[in-house]
N, C-alpha and C positions, 0 to 999 in steps of 0.2 A: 504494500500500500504506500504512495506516494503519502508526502507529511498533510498530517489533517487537520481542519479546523478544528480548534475548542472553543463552541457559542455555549454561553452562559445566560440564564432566562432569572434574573433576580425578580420574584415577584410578591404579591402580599403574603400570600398562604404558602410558598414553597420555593424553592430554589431549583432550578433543573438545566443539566447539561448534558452538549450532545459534542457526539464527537463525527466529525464531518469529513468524507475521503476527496479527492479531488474531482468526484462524478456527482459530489452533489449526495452521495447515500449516508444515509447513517447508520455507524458500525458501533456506538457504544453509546451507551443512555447512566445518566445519574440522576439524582431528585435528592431531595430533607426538605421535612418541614420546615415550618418558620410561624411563630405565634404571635398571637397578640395580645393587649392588653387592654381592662378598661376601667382605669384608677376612681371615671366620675361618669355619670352621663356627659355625652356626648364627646368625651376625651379616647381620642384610639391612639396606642403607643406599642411600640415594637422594641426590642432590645439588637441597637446598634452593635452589639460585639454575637451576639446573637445570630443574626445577620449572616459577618461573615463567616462564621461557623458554619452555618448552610452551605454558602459558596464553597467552603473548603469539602466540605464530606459530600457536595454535590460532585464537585471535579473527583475529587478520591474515586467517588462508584464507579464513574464516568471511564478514568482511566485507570480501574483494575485491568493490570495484564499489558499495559500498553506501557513502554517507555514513553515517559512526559517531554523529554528533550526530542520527540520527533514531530513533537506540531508544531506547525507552523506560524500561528500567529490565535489570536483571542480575538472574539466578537461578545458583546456584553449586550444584552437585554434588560433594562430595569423599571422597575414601577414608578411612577410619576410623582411627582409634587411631595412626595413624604420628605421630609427636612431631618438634619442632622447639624449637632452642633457639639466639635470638639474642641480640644486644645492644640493647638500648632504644634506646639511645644513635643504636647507625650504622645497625640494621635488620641485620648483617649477619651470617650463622647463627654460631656458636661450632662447631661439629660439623655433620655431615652429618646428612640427615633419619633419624632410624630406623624402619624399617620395622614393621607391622603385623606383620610374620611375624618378624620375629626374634625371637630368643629368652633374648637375655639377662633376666636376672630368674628363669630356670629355677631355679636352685639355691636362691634365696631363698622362692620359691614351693612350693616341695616341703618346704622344713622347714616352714614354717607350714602347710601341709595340717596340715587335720585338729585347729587350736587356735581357738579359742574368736576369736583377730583375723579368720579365715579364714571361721567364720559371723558376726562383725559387718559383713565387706565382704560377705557376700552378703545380709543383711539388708537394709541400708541401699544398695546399690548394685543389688540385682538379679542382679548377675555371678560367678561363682567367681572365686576367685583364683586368675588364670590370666598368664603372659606375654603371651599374648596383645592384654590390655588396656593404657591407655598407662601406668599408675599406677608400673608395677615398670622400665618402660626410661625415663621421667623421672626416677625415683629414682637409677638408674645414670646417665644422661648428666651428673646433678647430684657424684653420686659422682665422676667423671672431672673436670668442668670446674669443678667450684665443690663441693670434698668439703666446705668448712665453713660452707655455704649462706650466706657473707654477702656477695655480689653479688646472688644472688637473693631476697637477705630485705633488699635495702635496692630492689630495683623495676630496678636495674641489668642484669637480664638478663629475660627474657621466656620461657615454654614454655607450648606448646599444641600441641593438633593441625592440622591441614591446614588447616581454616576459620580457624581462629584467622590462620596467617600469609601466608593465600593474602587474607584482606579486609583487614588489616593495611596487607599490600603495595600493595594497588589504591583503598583509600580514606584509612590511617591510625586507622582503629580500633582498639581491642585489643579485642575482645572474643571470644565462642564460641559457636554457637547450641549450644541447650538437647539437639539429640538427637544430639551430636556429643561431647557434655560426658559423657552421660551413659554414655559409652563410654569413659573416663575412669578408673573407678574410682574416683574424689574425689566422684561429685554423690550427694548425695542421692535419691533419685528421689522422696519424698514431701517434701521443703522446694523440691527445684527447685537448688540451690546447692550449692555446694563443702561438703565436711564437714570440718568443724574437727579434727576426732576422726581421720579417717581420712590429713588434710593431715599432721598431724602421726606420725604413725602410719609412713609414706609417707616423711616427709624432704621435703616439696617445701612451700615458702613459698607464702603467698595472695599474697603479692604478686608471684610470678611469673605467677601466672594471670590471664586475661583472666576480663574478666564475662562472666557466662552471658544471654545474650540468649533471645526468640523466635524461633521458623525465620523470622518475619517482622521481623526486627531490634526496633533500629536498626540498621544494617550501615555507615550511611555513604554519601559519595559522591565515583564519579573522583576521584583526582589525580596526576597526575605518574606515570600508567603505560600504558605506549605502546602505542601503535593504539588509545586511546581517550581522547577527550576528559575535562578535569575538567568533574564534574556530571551526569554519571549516577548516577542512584541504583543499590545495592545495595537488591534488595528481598528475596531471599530464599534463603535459603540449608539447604540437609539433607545428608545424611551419603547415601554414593550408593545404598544397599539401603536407607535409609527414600525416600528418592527414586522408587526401581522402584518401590515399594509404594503409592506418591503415587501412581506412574502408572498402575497396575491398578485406583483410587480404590478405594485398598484400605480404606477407610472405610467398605463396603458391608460386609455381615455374609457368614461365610464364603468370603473373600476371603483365600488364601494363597498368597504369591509365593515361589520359589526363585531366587536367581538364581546363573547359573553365567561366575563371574568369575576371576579371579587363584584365590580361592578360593570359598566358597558360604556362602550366606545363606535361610536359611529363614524368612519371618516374617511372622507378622498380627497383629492389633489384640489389645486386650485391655482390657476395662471398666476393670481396675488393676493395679498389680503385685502378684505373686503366682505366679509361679511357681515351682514346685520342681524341683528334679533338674537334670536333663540339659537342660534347656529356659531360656534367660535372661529376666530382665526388661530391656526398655530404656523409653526416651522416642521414640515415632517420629518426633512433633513437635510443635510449640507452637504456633497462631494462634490468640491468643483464650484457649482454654483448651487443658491442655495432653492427650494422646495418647499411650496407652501399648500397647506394642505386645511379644509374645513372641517370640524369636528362637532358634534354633538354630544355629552356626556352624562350617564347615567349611574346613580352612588351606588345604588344597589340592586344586583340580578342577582347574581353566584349567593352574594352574600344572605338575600332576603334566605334562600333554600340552608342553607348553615346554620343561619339562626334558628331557623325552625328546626331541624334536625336536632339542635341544642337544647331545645325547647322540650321537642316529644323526646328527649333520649334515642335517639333513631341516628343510623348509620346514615349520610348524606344521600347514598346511592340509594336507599330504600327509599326515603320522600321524594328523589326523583324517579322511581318505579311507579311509587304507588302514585305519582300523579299523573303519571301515565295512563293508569287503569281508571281512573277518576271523573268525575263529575265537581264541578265546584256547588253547583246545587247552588246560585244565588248567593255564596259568597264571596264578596273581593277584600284583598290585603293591598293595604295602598304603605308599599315598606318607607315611608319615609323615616327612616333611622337620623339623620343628619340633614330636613328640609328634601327637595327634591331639585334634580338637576336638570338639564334640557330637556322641553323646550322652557321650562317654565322659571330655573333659578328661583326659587323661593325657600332660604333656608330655614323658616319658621315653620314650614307646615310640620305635622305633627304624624308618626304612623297611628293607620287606623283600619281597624277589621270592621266588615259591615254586611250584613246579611244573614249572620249566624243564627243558630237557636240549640235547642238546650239536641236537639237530632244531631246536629254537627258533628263529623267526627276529624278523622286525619286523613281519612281520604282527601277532604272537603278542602281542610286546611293549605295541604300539598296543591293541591289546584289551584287552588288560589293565587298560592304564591308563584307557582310556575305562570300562572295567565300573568301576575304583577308584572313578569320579565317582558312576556311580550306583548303587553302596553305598553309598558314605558319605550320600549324600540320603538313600536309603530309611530308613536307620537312625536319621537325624533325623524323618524322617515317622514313623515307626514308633512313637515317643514322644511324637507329637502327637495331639490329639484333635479326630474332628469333621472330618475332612480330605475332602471329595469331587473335588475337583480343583485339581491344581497351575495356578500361573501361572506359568510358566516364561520366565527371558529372562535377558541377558546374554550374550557374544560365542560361546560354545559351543555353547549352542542351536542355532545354524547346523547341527550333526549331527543330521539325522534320526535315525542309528542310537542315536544317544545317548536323543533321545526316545521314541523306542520301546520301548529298554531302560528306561528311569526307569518309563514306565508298565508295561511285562510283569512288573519285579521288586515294584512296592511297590503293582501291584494297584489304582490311581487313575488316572482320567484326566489327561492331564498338556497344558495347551494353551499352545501357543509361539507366542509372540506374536513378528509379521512384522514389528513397530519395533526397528531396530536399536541406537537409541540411547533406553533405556528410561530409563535416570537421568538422562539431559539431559532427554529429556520432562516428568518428574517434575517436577524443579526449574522447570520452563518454565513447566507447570501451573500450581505456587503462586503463581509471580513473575506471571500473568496475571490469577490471580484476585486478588490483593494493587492489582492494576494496576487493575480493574475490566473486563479484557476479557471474562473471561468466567464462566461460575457453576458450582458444584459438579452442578448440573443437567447445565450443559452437559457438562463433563468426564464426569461418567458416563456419558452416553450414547458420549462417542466412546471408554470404557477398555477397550473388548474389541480394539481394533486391528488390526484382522483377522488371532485367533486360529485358528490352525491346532488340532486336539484329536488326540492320539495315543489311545488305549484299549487296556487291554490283551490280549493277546494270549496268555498262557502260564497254564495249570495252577494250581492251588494247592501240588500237592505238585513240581513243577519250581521256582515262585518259592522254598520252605522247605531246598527241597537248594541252591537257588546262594546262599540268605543263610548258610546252615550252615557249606558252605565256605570262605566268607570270613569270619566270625565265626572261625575255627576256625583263617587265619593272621591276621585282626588279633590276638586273643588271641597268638600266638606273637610277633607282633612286639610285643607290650604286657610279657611277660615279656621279652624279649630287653632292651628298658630296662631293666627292672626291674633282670634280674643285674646288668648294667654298671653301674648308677647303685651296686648293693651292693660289686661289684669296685673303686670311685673312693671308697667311703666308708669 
């Protein structure tokens, strides 16, 4: 075997790596979990050393059997906007990682709705001003450990995202690829860079921040992190939904990917930024020149079926079985855990079950939550234009009923794709072509992966009564924040 890719897929719930030959196959797989934490409502925390423990005993499984000095180079996959804040000095976090989903910065984010700061970040950034992004939980982390920002405005302490401390850790860089940054809330998306305006704005020092790199760096290379030799290169690095999108070479025109993960990701290309409403701008990636892409984002699919699994004591695969077999019978779970994401951004709404009675069981329950998943898609697709068929992928895809349902309610074909590890692919892709194994020729022809195609199945006035329904309790759990947040103020 010619020397192979090693793509690494850092994500919320696990870590997993593939090991990648010169044809594009893959000859060796790793995984570890990765957990989480929830010190308070609405607070979700991960243990930064934690972390790379996964990365390490991912790579380990990955390459039992394989000498490590014969790959070729590292492609990195990682989950988005969760923040990290160490010491320069030891490397060694100040706080625990915060999560993508938590939600502190709600309260700061809701007064500014609606001023004049609130359209200069979505001007300049692409993004609402949302908790969601990392801008408002680095401003709090900063608040907590360093309120009078002078460790982090003399270079004393360090914050970024996932890439930031995951290449950091394995080469000694500081830096941040470009579509990782731009998730951020700080980047410009028409200079490419941190915005002075909005740094300050924010509370957070440039000099805690890494430099904004290309997804094809500099990234650096090995050192002194275990199960791998120093002197591999870091060739490339994406955020793990511009990754899936890599891997559908979603550079093809009419090319849109969903993916269903922790939470969901809608997203294709876009000539530039510009979009309005409900719809985000980001950076998808940068070789060369840079790639701007539209997105739509959802907090919770993957995650609503977990919590439930959590809930009934039940193994996650069985609530996705059993809601297979299922009926919801009338009722809907409207998961907002953390407010609700595209189309609506509204971090107050509140989760809320509706329909039940004392007959309800776990059938009922399972369905529900699986229909949650695809509403909340549809209703991102619903605000996009141009849409003929989904590319569906990410860990949930596994439910066919799921897939059937995406396509009967939102009226597209929706085709799921039978690679299980779509964001490690992705990253594998670039870090190959970066490598010279192989060419954007090649990868398109092999980015259909043997796609499975669902079609739909239901009515027009069937698909209008089950979006009605659920419009009709997300709205009730959208006012149910509302009172509460006017009850707290």
């Amino acid at each position: 075997m010619e020397r192979p890719v090693l793509a690494v897929d850092q994500g919320t719930s696990s870590t997993k790596a593939l090991l990648v030959d010169s044809t594009g196959r893959i000859v060796a797989r790793g995984e570890a979990p990765l957990s989480q934490s929830h010190p308070a409502p609405g607070l979700v925390e991960q243990d930064a050393l934690a972390l790379l423990d996964s990365v390490r005993a991912a790579v380990a499984a990955c390459l039992e059997g394989t000498d490590p000095r014969s790959v070729a180079g590292i492609g990195l996959s990682t989950q988005r906007e969760s923040v990290v804040l160490w010491e320069t000095a030891t490397g060694r976090p100040v706080a625990p990682l915060v999560s993508w989903q938590d939600r502190r910065g709600t309260e700061r984010a809701a007064r500014l709705a609606g001023t004049p700061f609130a359209d200069l970040v979505r001007r300049r950034t692409g993004l609402p001003l949302d908790p969601m992004f990392s801008a408002l939980r680095m401003a709090a982390l900063l608040d907590e450990h360093d309120p009078a920002r002078q460790r982090a405005g003399r270079g004393e302490l360090r914050l970024g995202t996932v890439d930031s401390w995951l290449v950091g850790a394995m080469t000694g860089a500081f830096v941040t690829e470009i579509g990782n940054a731009s998730r951020t809330q700080l980047l410009d998306l028409n200079t490419g860079a941190f915005d002075d305006e909005l740094l300050e704005a924010f509370g957070i020092p440039r000099r805690a921040l890494a430099d904004v790199v290309a997804s094809t760096g500099p990234f650096g290379q090995t050192q002194g992190f275990a199960h791998l030799p120093d002197g591999i290169p870091v060739v490339a690095v994406l955020g793990d939904s511009h990754a899936a999108l890599f891997a559908h070479a979603g550079w093809r025109p009419g090319v849109t990917k969903a993916t269903y993960g922790t939470g969901s990701s809608v997203m294709t290309l876009a000539a530039s930024p510009g979009a309005a409403g409900a719809i985000c701008d980001t950076i998808a990636w940068s070789t060369g020149r840079t790639s701007y892409a539209q997105e739509a984002n959802i907090r919770s699919s993957g995650r609503t079926l977990t919590w439930l699994a959590d809930l009934l004591q039940a193994p996650v695969e069985q609530i996705v079985e059993l809601a297979a077999g299922s009926s919801a019978d009338g009722v809907t779970l409207v998961p907002a855990f953390g407010g609700v994401g595209a189309p609506w951004w509204d971090p107050r709404a509140q989760p809320l079950l509706a329909g039940f009675s004392l007959g309800t069981g776990r059938g009922q329950l399972a369905r529900a939550a699986l229909e949650s998943v695809a509403h909340q898609v549809d209703d991102v697709l619903g605000v996009m234009s141009g849409i003929e068929r989904v590319m569906a992928d990410g860990g949930l895809t596994r439910s066919t009923a799921l897939m059937q349902l995406q396509a009967d309610l939102s009226g597209v074909d929706v085709a799921r794709t039978r690679h299980p590890d779509l964001s490690a692919a992705g990253v594998a892709d670039l870090a190959g072509l970066v490598l010279g194994l192989w060419t954007t020729s090649d990868l398109e022809e092999r980015a259909d992966r043997g796609l499975e195609v669902f079609t739909p199945a239901w009515s027009e006035d069937r698909r209008k009564a089950a979006a009605a329904r659920w419009h009709e309790r997300l709205l009730a759990a959208r006012e149910l924040g509302a009172r509460g947040n006017e009850r707290t103020s």
